[in-house]
C-alpha atoms as one frame of an Amber mdcrd trajectory, in Angstrom:
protein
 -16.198  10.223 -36.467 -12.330   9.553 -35.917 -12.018   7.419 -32.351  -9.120
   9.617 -32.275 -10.709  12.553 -31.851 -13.402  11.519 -29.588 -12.970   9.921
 -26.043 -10.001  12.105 -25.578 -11.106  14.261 -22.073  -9.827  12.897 -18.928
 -10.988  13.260 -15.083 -10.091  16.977 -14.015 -10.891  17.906 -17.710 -14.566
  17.398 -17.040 -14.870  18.380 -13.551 -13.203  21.391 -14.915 -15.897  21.270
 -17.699 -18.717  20.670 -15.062 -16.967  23.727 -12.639 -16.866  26.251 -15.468
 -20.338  25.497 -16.216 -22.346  25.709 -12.624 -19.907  27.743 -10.155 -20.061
  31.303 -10.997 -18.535  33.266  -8.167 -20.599  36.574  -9.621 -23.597  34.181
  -7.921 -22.168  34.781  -4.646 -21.919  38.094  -4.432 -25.989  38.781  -6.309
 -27.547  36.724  -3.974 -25.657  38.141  -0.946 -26.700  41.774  -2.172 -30.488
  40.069  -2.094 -30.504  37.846   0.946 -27.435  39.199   2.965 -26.203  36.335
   5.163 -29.179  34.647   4.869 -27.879  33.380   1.863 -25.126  31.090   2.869
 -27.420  28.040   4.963 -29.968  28.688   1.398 -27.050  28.004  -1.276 -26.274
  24.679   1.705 -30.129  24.058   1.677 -30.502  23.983  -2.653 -27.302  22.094
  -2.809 -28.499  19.231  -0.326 -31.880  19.495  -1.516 -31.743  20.120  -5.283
 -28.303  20.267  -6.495 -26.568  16.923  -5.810 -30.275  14.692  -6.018 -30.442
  16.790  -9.271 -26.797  15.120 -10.312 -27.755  11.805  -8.789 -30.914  12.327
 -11.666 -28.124  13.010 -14.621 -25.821  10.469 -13.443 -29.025   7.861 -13.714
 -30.220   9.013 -17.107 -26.556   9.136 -18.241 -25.934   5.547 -16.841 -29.359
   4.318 -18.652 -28.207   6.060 -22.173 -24.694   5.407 -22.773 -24.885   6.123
 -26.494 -26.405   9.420 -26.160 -25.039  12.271 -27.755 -25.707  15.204 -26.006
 -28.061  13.589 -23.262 -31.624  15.695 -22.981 -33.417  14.951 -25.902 -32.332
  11.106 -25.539 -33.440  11.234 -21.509 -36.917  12.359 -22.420 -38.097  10.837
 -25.347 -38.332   7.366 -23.780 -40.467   8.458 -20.547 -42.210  11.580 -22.362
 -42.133  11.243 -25.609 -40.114  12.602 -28.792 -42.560  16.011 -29.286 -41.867
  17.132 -25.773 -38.403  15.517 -25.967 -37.923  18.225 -29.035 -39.839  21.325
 -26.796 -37.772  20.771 -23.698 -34.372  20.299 -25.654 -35.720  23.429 -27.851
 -36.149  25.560 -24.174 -33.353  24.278 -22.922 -31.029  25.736 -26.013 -33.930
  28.914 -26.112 -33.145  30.566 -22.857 -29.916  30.647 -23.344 -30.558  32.898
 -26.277 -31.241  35.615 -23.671 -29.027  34.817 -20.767 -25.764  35.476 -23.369
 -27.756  39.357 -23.719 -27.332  39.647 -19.982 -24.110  38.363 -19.522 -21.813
  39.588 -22.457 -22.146  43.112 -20.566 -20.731  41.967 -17.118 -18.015  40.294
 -19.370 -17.293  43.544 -20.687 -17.585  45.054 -17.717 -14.682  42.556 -16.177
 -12.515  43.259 -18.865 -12.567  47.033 -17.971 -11.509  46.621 -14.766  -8.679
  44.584 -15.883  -7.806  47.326 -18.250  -8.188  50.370 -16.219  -8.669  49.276
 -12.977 -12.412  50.654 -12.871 -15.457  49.339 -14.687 -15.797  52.254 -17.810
 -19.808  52.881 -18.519 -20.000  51.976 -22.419 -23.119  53.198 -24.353 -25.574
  49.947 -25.013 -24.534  50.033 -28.779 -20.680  49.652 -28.202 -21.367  47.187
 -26.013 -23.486  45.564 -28.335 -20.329  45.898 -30.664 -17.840  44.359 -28.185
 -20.658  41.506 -27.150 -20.603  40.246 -30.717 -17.322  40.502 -31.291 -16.469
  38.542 -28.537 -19.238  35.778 -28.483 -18.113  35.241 -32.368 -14.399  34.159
 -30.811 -16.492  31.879 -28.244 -18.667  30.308 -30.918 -15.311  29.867 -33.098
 -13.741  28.580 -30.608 -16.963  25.883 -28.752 -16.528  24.451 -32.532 -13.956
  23.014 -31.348 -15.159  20.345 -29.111 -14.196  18.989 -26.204 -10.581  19.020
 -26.068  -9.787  22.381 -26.902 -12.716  23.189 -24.391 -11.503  20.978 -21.519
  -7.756  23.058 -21.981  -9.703  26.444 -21.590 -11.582  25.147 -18.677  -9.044
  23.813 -16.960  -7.048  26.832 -16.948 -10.500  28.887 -15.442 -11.002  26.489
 -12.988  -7.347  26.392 -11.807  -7.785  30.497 -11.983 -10.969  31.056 -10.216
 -10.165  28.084  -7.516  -6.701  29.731  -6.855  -9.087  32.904  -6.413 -11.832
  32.136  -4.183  -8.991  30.175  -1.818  -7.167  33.415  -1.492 -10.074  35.475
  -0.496 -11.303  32.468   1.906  -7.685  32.164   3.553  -7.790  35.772   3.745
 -10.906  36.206   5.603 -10.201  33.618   7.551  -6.751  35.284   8.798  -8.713
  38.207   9.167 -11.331  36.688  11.763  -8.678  35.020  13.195  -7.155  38.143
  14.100  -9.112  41.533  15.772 -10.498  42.333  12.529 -14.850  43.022  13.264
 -16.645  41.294  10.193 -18.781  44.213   7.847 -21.615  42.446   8.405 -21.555
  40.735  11.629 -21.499  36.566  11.035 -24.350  35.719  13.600 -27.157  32.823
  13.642 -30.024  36.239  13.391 -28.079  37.204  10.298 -27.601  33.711   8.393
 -31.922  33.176   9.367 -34.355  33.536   5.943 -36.715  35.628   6.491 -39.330
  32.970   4.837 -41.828  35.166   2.610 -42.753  35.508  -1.094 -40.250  37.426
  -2.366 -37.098  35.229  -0.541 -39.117  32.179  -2.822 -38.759  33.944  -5.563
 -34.521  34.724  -5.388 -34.505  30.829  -4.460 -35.631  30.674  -7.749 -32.312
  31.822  -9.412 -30.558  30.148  -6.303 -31.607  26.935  -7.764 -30.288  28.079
 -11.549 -26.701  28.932  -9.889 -26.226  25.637  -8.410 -27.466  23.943 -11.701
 -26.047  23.239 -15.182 -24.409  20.064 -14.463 -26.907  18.486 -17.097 -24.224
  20.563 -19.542 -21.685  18.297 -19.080 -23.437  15.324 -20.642 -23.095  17.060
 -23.670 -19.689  15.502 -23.255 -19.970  11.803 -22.430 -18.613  10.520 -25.147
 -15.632  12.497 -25.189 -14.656  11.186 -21.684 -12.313   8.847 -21.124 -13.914
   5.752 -18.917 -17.087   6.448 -20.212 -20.179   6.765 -18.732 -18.843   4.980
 -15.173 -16.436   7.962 -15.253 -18.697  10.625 -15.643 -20.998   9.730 -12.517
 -17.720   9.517 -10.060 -16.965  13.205 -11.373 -20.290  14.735 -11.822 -20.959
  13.610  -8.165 -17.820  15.179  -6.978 -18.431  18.106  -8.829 -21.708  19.173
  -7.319 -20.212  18.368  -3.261 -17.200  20.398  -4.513 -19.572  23.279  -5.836
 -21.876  23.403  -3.280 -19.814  23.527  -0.525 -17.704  26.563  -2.147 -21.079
  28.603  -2.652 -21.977  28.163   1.220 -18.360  28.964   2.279 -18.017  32.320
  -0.179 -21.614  33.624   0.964 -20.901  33.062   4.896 -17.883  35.028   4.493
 -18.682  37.502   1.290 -18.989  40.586   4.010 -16.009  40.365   5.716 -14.597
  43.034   4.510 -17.360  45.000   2.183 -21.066  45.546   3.770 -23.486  44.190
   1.778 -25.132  48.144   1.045 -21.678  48.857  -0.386 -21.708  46.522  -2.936
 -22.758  46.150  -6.409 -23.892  43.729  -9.231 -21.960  44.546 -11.932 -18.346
  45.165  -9.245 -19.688  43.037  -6.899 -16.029  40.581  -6.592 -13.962  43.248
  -7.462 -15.131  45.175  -4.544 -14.840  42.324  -1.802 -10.761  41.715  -3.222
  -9.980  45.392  -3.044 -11.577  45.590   0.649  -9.485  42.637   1.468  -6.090
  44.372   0.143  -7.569  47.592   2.505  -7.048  45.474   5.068  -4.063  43.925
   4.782  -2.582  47.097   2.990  -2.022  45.951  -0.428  -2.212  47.894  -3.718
  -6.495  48.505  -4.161  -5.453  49.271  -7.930  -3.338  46.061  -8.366  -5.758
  43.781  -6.483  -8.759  45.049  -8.978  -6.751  44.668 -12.513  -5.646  41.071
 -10.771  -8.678  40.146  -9.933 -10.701  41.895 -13.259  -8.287  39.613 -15.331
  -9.123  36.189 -13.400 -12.732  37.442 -13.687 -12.974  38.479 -17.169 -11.404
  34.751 -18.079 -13.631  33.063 -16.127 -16.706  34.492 -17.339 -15.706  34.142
 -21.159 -14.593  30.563 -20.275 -17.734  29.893 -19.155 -19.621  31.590 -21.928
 -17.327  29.375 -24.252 -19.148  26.358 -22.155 -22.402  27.643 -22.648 -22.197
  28.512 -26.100 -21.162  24.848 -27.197 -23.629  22.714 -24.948 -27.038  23.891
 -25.795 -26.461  23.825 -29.269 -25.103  20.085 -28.790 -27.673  19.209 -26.262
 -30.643  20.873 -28.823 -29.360  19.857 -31.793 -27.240  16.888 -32.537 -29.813
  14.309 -31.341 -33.094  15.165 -32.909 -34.373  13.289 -35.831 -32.981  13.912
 -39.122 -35.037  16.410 -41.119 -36.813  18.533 -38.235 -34.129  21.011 -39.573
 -31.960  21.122 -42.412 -29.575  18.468 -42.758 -26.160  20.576 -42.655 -27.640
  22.503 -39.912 -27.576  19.488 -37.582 -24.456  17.906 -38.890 -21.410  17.022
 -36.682 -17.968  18.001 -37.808 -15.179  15.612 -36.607 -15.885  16.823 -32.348
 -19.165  15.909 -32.052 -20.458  19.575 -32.579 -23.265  20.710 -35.253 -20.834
  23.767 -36.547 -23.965  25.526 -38.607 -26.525  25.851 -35.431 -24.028  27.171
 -33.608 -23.371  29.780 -36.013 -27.219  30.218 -36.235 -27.225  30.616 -32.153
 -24.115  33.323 -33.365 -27.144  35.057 -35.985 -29.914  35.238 -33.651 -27.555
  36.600 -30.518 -26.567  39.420 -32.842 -29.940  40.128 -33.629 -31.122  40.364
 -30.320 -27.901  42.515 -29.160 -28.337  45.000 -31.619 -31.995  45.385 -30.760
 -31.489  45.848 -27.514 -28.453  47.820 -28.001 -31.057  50.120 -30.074 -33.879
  49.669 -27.959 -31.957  50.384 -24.789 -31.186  54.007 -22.890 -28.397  52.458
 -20.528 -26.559  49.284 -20.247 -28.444  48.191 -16.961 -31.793  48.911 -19.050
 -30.622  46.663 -21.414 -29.625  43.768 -19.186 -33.514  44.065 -17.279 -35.081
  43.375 -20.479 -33.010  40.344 -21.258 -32.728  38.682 -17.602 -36.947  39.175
 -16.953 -36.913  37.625 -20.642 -35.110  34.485 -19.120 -36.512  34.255 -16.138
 -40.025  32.964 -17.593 -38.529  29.679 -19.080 -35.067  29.424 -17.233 -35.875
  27.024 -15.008 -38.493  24.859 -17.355 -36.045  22.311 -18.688 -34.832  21.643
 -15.306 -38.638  20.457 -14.350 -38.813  18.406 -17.863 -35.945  16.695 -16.994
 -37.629  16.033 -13.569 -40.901  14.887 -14.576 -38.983  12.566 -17.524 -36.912
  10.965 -14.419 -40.475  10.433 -12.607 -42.354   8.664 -15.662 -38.771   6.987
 -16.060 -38.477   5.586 -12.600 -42.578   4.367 -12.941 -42.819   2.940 -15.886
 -39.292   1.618 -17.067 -37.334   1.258 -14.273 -36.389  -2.143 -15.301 -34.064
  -0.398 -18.005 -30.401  -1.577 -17.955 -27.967   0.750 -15.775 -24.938   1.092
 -13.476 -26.196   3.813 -11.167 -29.810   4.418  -9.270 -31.035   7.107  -6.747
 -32.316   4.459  -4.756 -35.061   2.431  -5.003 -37.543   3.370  -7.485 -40.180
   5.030  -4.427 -36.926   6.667  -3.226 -36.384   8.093  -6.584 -40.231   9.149
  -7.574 -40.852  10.870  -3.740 -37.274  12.837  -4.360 -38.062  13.785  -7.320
 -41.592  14.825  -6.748 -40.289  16.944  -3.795 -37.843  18.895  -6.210 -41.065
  19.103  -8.674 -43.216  21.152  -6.213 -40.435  23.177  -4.749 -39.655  24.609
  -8.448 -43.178  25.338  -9.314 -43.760  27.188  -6.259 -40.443  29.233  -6.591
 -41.110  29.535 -10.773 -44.269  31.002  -9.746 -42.723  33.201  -7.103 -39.972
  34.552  -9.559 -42.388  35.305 -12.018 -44.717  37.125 -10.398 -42.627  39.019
  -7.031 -43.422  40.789  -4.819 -44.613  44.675  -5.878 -44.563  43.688  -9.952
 -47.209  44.832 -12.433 -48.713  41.666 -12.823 -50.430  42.159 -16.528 -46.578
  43.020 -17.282 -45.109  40.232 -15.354 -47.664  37.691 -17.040 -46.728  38.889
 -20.854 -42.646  38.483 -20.123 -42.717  35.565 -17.957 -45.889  33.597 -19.076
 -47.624  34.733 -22.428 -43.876  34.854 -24.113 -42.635  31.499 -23.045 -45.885
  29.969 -23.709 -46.027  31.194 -27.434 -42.654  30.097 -28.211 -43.274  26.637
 -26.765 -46.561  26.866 -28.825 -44.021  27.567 -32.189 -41.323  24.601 -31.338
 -44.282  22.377 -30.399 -46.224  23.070 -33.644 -43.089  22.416 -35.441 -42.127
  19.645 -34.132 -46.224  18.745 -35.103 -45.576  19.396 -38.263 -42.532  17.161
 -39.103 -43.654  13.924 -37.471 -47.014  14.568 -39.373 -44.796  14.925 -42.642
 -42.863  11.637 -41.922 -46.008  10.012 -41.046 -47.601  10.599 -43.981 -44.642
   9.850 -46.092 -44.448   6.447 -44.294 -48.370   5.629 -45.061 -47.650   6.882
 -48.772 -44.490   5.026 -49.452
């Protein structure tokens, strides 16, 4: 590959990079219409307990494998070994098969109210139209790489910054004032109630504050290297975690949290906010539909080019087909991610077929991810354990502490996401035989196929090695 091409993404690029890919303002307003209040100290607790030990993790494993790649597959197959490096690279790019069903629609959706000024109810098969249509321009344009992506990201994170600081100052000027909050901002209101199904949103919690193991996928495109990438990653997840706390304490200033919904959620808190200070509703929403709708394709751009980096340009040569895991000139393997392109379409249109309303449609695909969202987080986890007990003397810049430090932090993050997995498989009030074939019985026979594959081809090079 050209060294002109490569190594070309400076500072605010990636933290741009790393923004676009874990803050997701839609976050704010879901788990407010879940948890209320309530959710503001739990976004503060996941990012002091899970988010920024989870970066300190990536910064170490990115500081231990400066050649990498992509990062995962690399990160685990030391510590674990390469067939469950493979499976939790292979769930890692897997889930995200599902996630783009669920969240094409809400782009959509954003894009309407930029329009028209009101979110217009398409049937499931025109959105299923207008989702492929616009995840082919993402895939076109994640092909890329990293330059073209750390332009686009820039721009959304400029966009959505500018955004959330103009709500913030606004409700700020509004409590300053005689305005009375929606939903009153007391210590009784910002308490969990601590019970099964509050576990079980902590769950997805945990999945909004991570995705800073995406920007790996881009060391080598960073300027400074791999001592560069910890300084921003690090400031990244404060930066991140911080705005989620701020956003849900003051998310009902002006909207109650009954009056709002999932798919108009941010919308609806802007065009309270120009109620009160007597601006334009209609303006506000078309503003604010725009910023949205560019945020959550720029993001979708992110997450269409990482997975497929971070699944397949490291593996060895021949699990797939050798033009299907070649690089062009950015680093990216151009024919998987027109494969990921295939296999998106193929679920959209099923679902699009399969599905009597929009909202119907997005169920099926978010209880689909939900069973094996949060597994490559714990492989990563459980690699950094085995990696900090049996080769911590490996050369690197940057440590989580001592190597007990690092094994008793990570083991705490271990047993915290089991217990919430469990919970957000199995809530509160679900039919469980259901609940087990989505969220257990599916993600264990697709790890059963990529594990058997992956079987099958070290077998095959085994053999060829004794033969040859």
């Amino acid at each position: 590959m050209s060294g002109q091409v490569r190594g070309t993404m400076g500072k605010f690029a990636l933290l741009s990079i790393t923004f676009v890919a874990v803050f997701n303002v839609r976050n704010i307003v879901n788990n407010n219409i879940e948890l209320g209040l309530s959710s503001a100290p739990i976004f503060l607790l996941a990012t002091l307990v899970y988010f920024i030990p989870f970066v300190f993790i990536i910064a170490e494993f990115v500081s231990a494998n400066k050649d990498s790649e992509s990062g995962m597959y690399d990160w685990l197959k030391k510590p674990l070994g390469t067939k469950m490096a493979y499976l939790g690279s292979f769930l890692y790019w897997f889930v995200n098969l599902f996630w783009f069903v669920s969240l094409l629609p809400n782009v959509i959706s954003y894009a309407s109210y930029a329009m028209l000024g009101y979110e217009y109810a398409f049937s499931p098969l025109v959105t299923s139209a207008i989702s492929i249509t616009l995840f082919a321009a993402a895939t076109q344009i994640s092909t890329k790489g990293a330059t073209w992506l750390g332009r686009i990201s820039e721009l959304v994170a400029y966009s959505v910054f500018a955004l959330f600081s103009v709500y913030i100052i606004g409700a700020l000027m509004a409590l300053s004032g005689d305005h009375v909050p929606a939903e009153p901002i007391t210590l009784e209101a910002m308490t969990p109630t601590i019970n099964w199904a509050t576990i079980g949103i902590m769950c997805w919690i945990f999945q909004a504050a991570g995705g800073a193991e995406t920007a790996a996928a881009y060391l080598k495109d960073v300027k400074g290297g791999a001592k560069t990438f910890i300084k921003v990653i690090i400031a990244a997840g404060v930066l991140i975690g911080a705005m989620y706390a701020i956003g849900s304490l003051l998310v009902n200033v002006f909207v109650a949290r009954e009056d709002l919904t999932y798919a108009g959620g941010m919308v609806e808190i802007f065009t309270g906010m120009a109620q009160y200070f007597g601006i334009s509703e209609t303006l506000v929403g078309r503003f604010v539909g725009i910023i949205l709708f560019v945020a959550m394709f720029g993001s979708m751009m992110m997450w269409t080019a990482a997975p497929v980096k971070i699944h397949f340009s490291e593996i060895p040569q021949g699990v797939y087909g050798e033009k299907t895991t070649q690089l062009n000139e950015h680093g990216v393997p151009v024919r998987a991610a027109w494969w990921q392109f295939l296999f998106v379409v193929i679920m959209l249109l099923v679902s699009g077929f399969g599905s009597d309303s929009v909202q119907d449609m997005m169920n099926v695909a978010i209880n689909l991810t939900a069973g094996t969202a949060m597994i490559p987080p714990i492989f990563i986890m459980v690699a950094y354990f085995v990696f900090r007990w049996k080769h911590d003397d490996t050369p690197r810049d940057f440590r989580m502490g001592s190597r007990k430090v690092g094994m008793s932090i990570v083991s705490v993050l271990i047993a915290i996401f089991v217990i919430s997995m469990a919970a957000s498989a199995f809530p509160t009030g679900v039919d469980f035989i259901k609940a087990f074939f989505i969220n257990v019985f599916m993600t264990a026979v697709f790890s059963g196929l990529a594990w058997w594959w992956i079987a099958r081809f070290e077998r095959k090079r085994f053999n060829a090695k004794k033969q040859s």
